[in-house]
C-alpha positions as a printed NumPy array, in Angstrom:
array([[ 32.864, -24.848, -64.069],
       [ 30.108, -25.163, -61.787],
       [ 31.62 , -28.014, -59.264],
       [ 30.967, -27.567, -55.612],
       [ 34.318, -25.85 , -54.364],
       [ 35.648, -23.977, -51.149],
       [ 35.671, -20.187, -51.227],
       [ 39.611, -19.92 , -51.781],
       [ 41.788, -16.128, -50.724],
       [ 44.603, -15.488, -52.722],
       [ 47.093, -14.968, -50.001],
       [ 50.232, -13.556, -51.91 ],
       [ 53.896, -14.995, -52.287],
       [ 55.376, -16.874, -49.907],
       [ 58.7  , -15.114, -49.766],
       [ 60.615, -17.693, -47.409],
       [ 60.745, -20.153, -50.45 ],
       [ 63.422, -19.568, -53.43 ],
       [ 60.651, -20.028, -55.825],
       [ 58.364, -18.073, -54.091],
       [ 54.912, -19.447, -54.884],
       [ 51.858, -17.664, -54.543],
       [ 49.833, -19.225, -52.015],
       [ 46.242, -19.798, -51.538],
       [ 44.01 , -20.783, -48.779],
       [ 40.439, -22.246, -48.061],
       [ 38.812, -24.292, -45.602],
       [ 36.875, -26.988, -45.427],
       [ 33.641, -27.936, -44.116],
       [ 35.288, -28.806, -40.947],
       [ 37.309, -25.683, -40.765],
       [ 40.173, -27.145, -41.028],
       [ 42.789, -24.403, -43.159],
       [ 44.067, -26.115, -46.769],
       [ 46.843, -23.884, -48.128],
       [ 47.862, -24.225, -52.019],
       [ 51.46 , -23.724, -53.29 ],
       [ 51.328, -22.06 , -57.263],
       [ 54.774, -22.318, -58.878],
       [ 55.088, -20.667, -61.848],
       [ 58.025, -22.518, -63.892],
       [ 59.584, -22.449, -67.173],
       [ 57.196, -22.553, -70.787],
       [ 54.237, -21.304, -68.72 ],
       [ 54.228, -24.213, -66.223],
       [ 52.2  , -23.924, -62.986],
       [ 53.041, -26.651, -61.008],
       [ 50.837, -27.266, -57.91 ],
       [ 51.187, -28.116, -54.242],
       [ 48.38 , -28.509, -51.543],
       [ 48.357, -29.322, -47.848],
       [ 46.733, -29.213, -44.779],
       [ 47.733, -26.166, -43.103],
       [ 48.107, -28.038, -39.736],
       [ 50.645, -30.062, -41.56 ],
       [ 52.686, -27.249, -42.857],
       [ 56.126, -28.395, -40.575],
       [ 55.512, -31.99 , -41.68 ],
       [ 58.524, -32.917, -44.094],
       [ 55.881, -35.357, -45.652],
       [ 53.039, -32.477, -45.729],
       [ 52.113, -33.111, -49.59 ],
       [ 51.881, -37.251, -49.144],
       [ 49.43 , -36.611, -45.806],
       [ 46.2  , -38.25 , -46.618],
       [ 43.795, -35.324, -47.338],
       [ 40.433, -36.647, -45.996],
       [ 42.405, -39.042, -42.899],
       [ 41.22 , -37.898, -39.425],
       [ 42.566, -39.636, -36.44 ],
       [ 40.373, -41.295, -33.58 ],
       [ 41.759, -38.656, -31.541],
       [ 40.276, -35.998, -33.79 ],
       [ 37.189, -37.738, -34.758],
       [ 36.027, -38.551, -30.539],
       [ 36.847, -34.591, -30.214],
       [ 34.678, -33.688, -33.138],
       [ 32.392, -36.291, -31.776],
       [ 32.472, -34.328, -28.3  ],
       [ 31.997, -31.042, -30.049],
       [ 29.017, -32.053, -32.196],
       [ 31.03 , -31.191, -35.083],
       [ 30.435, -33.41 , -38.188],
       [ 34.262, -34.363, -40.052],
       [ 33.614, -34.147, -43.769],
       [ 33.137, -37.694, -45.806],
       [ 36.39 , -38.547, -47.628],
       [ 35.037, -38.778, -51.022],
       [ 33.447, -35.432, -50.515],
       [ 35.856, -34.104, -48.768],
       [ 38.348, -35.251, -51.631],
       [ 36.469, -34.304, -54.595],
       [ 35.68 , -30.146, -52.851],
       [ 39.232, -29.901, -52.259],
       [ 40.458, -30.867, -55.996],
       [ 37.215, -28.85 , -57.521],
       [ 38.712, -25.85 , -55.681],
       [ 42.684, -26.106, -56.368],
       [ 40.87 , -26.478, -60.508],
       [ 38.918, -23.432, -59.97 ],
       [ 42.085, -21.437, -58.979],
       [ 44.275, -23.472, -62.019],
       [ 41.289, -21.88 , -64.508],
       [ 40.366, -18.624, -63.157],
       [ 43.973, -17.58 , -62.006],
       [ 45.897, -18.983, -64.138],
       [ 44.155, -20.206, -67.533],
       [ 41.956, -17.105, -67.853],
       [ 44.788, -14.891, -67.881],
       [ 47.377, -17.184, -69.724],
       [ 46.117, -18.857, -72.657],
       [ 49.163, -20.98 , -72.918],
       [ 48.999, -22.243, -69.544],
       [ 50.127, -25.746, -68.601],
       [ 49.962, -27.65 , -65.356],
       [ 51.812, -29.823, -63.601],
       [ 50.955, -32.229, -60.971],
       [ 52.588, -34.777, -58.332],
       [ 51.435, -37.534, -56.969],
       [ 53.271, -37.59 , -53.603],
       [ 53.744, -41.261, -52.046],
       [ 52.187, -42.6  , -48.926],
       [ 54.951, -44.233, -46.671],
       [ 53.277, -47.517, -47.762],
       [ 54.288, -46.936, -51.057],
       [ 57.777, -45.627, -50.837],
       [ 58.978, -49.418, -51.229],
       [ 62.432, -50.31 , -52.728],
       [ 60.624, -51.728, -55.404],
       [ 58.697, -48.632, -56.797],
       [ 61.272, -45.923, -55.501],
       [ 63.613, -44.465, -58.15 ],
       [ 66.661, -43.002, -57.986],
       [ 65.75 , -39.575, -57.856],
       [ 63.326, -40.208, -55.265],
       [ 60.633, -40.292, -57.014],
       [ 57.613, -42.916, -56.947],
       [ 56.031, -45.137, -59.391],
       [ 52.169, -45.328, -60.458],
       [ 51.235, -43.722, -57.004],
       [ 47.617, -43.607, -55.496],
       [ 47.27 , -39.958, -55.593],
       [ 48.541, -40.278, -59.365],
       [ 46.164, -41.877, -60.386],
       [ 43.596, -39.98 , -58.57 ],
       [ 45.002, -36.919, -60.633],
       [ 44.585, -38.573, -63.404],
       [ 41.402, -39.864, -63.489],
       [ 40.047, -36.213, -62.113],
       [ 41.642, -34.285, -64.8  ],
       [ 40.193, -36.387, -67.754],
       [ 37.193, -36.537, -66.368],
       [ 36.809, -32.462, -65.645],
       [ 39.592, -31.132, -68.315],
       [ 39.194, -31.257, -72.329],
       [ 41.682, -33.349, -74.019],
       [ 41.061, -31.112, -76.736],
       [ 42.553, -28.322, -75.118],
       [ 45.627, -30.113, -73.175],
       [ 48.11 , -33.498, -74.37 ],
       [ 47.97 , -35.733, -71.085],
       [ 51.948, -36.136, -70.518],
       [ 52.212, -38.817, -68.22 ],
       [ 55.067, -40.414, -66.331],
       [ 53.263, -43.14 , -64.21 ],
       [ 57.277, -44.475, -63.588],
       [ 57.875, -40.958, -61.615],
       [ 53.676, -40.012, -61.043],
       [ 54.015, -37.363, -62.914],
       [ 51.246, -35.676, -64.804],
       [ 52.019, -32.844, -67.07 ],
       [ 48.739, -31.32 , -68.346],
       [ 50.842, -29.848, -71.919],
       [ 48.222, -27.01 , -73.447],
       [ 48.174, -27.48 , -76.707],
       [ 48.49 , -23.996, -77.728],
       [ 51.723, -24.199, -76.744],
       [ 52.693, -27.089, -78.096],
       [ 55.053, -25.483, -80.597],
       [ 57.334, -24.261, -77.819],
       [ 56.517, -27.215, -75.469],
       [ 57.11 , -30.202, -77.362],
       [ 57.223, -33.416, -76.229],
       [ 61.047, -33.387, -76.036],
       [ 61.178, -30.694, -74.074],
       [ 59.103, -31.549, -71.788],
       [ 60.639, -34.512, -70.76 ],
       [ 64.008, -32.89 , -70.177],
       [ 62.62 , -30.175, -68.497],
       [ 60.688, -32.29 , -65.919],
       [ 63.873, -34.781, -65.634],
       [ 66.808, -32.647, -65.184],
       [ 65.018, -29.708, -63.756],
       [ 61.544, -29.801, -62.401],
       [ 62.475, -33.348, -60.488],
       [ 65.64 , -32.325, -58.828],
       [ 64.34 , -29.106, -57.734],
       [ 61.815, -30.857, -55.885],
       [ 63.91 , -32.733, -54.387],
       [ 65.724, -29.961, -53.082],
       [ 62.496, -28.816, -51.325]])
């Protein structure tokens, strides 16, 4: 796919974590350091996590906005003659790059491959009223970013959209798996093992 993208490095495993991902890292046109979380689950799932690396002690790292700069950082880019990237630019590099690594690491070398995909909550969403029991978020913004990027830039030939808007969940099902990946079995796998494992993290 020929979408403009960051350079990404595959950086190895990050051995600290029980599930050790493998991690990956880019940065933008700002040089600010991104670093991408690969978990490879269950039914060849690849479930994946991305963050600003300047975020990386944050407990709410995944829900930081990934375009937001502060006036702080903007009158010191200002200062430095250093242009901050546009957040629709910005926004759109940094999901054509985590794609590139989904297809060229992942895809290309499993044809089965599914993915899996979060929408973490901004703390003006995490409201009484859209918060579930296990923590999870309904129908959040990044959600339905996700979404709307991943039908617009992935076949729906290839992959069954499984979505759980009531959790933001997007499950990206490949349909050559589809015998050992049913619909079922998704579901259960997502609620009673994917969901409380992430809450563990």
């Amino acid at each position: 796919m020929n979408l403009p993208r960051f350079q990404y490095y595959n950086v190895g495993v990050d051995s600290l974590q029980d599930s050790k991902p493998r991690l990956y890292r880019f940065r933008n046109d700002s040089n600010e350091t991104y670093i991408v979380e690969v978990f490879e689950l269950e039914h060849s799932i690849y479930a994946f996590k991305f963050y600003l690396k300047k975020h990386k002690d944050c407990k709410d790292k995944y829900s930081k906005g990934i375009a937001q700069y502060s006036v702080e950082e903007r009158k010191k880019a200002s200062k430095a003659k250093r242009m901050l990237p546009s957040g629709a630019s910005n926004f759109f590099k940094v999901l054509n790059t985590v794609l590139e690594i989904a297809i060229t690491q992942y895809l290309l070398t499993n044809t089965k491959a599914s993915f899996f995909f979060m929408g973490a909550a901004k703390d003006s969403e995490k409201t009484p009223e859209k918060t579930n029991p296990d923590n999870t978020v309904e129908n959040t913004i990044r959600y339905r970013n996700y979404w709307l990027y991943c039908k617009r830039h992935l076949s729906w030939r290839k992959f069954e959209y499984m979505e759980m808007n009531s959790s933001s969940i997007l499950l990206l099902r490949n349909n050559d798996n589809k015998d050992q990946l049913s619909l079922e079995v998704a579901q259960n796998y997502i609620t009673k093992t994917i969901i409380p494992a992430l809450n563990e993290s």
